[in-house]
Backbone as numpy.savetxt, mean C-alpha at the origin, in Angstrom:
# Nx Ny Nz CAx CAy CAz Cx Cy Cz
-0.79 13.93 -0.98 -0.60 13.68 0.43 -1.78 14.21 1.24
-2.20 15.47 0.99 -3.44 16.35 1.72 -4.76 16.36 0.75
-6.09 15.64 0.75 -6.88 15.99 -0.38 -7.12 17.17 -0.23
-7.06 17.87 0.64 -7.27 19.29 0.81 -6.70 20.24 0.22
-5.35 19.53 -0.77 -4.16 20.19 -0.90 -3.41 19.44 -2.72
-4.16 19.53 -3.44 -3.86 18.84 -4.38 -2.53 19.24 -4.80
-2.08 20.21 -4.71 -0.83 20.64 -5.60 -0.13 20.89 -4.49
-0.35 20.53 -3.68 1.07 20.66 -1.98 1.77 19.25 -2.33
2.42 19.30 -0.97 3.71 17.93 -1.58 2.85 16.71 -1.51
3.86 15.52 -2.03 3.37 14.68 -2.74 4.01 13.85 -2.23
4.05 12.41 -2.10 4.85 11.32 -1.53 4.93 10.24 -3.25
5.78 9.42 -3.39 5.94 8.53 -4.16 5.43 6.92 -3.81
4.88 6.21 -4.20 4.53 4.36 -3.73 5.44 3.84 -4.76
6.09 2.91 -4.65 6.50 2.04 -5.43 5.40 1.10 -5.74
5.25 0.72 -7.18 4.40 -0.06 -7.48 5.22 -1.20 -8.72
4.63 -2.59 -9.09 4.94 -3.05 -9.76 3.36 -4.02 -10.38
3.87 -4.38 -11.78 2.89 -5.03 -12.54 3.47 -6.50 -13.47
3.03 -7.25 -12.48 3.08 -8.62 -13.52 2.27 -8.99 -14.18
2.76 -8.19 -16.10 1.68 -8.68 -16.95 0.93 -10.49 -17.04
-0.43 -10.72 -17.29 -0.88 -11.69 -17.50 -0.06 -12.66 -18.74
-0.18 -13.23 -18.19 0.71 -14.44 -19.15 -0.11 -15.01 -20.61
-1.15 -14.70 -20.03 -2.22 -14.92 -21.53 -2.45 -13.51 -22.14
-2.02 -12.38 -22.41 -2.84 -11.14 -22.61 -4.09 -11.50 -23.50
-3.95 -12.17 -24.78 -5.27 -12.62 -25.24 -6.70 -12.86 -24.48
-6.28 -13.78 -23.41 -7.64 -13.45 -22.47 -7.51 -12.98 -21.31
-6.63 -11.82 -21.05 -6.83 -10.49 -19.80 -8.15 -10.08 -19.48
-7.87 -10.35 -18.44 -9.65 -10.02 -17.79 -9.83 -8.74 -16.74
-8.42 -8.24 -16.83 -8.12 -7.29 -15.60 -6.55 -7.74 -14.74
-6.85 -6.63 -13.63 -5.90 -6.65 -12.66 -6.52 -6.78 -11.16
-5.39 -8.06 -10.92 -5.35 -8.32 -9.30 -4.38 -7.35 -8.50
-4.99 -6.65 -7.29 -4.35 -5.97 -6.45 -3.90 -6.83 -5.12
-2.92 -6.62 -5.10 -2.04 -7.13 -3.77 -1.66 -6.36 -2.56
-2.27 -6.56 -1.65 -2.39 -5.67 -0.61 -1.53 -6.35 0.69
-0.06 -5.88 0.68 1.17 -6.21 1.31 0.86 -6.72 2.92
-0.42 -6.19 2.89 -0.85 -6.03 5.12 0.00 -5.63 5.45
0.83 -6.17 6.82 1.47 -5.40 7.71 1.30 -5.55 9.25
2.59 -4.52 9.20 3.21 -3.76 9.22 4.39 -3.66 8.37
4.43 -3.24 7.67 6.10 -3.28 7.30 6.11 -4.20 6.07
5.12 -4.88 5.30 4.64 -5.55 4.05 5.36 -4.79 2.78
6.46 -5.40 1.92 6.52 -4.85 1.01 5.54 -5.77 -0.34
4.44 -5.27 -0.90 3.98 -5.71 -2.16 4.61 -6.07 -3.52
5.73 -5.14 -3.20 6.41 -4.82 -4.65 7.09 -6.88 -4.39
8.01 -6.74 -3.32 8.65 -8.06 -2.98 7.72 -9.44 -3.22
6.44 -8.85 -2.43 5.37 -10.32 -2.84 5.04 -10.37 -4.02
4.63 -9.65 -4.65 4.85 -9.89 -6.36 5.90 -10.73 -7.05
6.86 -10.24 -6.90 8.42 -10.72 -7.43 8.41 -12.42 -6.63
8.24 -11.89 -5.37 8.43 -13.43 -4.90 7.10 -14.54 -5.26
6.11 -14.52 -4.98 4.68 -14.59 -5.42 4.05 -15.46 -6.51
4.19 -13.84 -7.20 3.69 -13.70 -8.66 3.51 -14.82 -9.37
4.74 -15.26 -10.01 4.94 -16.42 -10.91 4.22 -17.81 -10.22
3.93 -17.91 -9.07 3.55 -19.13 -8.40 2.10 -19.36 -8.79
1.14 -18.39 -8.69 -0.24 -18.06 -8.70 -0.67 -19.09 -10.02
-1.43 -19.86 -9.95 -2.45 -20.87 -10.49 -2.75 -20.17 -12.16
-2.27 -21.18 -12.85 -2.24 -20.66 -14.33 -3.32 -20.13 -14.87
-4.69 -20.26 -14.03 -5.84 -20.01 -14.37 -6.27 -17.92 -13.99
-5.04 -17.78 -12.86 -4.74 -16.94 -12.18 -3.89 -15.97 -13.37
-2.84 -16.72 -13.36 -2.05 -15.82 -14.33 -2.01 -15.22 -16.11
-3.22 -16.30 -16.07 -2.99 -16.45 -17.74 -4.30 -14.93 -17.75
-4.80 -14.89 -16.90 -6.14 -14.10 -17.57 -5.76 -12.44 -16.06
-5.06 -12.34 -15.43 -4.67 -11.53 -14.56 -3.29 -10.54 -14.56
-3.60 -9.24 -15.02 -1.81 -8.65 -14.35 -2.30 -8.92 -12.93
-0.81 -8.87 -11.99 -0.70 -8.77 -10.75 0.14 -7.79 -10.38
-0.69 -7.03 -9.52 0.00 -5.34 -9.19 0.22 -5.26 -7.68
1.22 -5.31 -7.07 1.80 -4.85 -6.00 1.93 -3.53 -5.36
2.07 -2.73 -4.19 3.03 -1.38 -3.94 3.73 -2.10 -2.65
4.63 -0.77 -2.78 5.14 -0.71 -1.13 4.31 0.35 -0.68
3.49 0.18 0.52 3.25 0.79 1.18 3.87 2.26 2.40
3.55 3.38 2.08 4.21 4.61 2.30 5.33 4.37 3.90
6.25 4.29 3.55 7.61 4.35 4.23 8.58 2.61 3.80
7.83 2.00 3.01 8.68 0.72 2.94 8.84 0.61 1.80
10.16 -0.17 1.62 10.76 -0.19 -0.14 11.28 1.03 -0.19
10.44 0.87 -1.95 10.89 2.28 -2.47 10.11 3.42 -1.75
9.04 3.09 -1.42 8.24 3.92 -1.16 8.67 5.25 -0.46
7.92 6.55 -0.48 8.81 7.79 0.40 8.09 7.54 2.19
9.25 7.76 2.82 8.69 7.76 4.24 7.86 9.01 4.64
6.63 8.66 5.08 5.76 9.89 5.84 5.40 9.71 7.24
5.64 10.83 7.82 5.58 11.03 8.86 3.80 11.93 9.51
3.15 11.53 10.34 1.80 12.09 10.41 2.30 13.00 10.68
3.28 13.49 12.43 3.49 14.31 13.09 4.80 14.92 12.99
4.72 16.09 13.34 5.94 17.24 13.02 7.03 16.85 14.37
6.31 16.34 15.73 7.32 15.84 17.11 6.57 14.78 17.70
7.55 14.19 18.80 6.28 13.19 19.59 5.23 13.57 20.45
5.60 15.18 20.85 4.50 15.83 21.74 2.91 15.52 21.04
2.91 15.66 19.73 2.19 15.88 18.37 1.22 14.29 18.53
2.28 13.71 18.63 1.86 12.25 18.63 1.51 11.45 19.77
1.77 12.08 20.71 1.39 11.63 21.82 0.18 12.46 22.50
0.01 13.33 21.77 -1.40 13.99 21.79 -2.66 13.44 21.38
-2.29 12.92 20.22 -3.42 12.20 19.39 -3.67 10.77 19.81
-2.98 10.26 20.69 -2.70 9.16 20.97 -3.75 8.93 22.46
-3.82 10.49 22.71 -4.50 10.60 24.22 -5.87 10.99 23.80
-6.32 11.73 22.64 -7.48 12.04 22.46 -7.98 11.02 21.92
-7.52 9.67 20.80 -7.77 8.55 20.39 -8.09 8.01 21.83
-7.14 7.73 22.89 -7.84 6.59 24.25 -8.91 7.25 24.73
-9.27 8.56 25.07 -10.05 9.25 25.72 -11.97 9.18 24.65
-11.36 8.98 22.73 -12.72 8.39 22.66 -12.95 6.67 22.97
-12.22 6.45 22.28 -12.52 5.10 22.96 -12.81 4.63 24.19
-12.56 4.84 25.32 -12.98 4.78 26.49 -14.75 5.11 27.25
-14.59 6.80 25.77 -15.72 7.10 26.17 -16.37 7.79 25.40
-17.01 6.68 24.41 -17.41 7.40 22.95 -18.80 8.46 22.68
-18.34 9.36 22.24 -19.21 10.39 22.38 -20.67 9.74 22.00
């Protein structure tokens, strides 16, 4: 969760892997990147997956996550209150407005 902090707490992603349908000629893994807001990967996989162009599947796993608070995924929170967050929210407009 903290690189600063390797052995502090930890959050969980749900991830999933749709092996290549050819493993004989596996060429690697495609990553699926859910976007968003609120994108579950794991779901576009499952829903997805099997559709993808045989040329796609035969030589590709396809790897999904949920992105941290959706699905399985564990919910994280940046801030401890909204004071917290509405702080950062004012020093974020204040560079933008007027970038050092």
């Amino acid at each position: 969760m903290d690189y600063d902090e390797p052995a502090g707490p930890a959050i969980s992603l749900a991830l999933i892997r749709l092996p290549a349908a050819d493993p004989a000629h596996r060429k690697g893994s495609l990553f699926i990147n859910p976007g968003g807001p609120g994108g579950s990967g794991v779901d576009d996989v499952r829903a997805t997956g099997p559709k993808y162009p045989a040329e796609v599947r035969d030589s590709f796993d396809i790897i999904g996550f949920d992105p941290r608070g959706i699905g399985d995924s564990t919910t994280f929170r940046c801030f401890r209150t909204r004071e917290e967050a509405d702080a950062a929210l004012e020093t974020r407009e204040k560079i933008v407005a007027h970038p050092p």
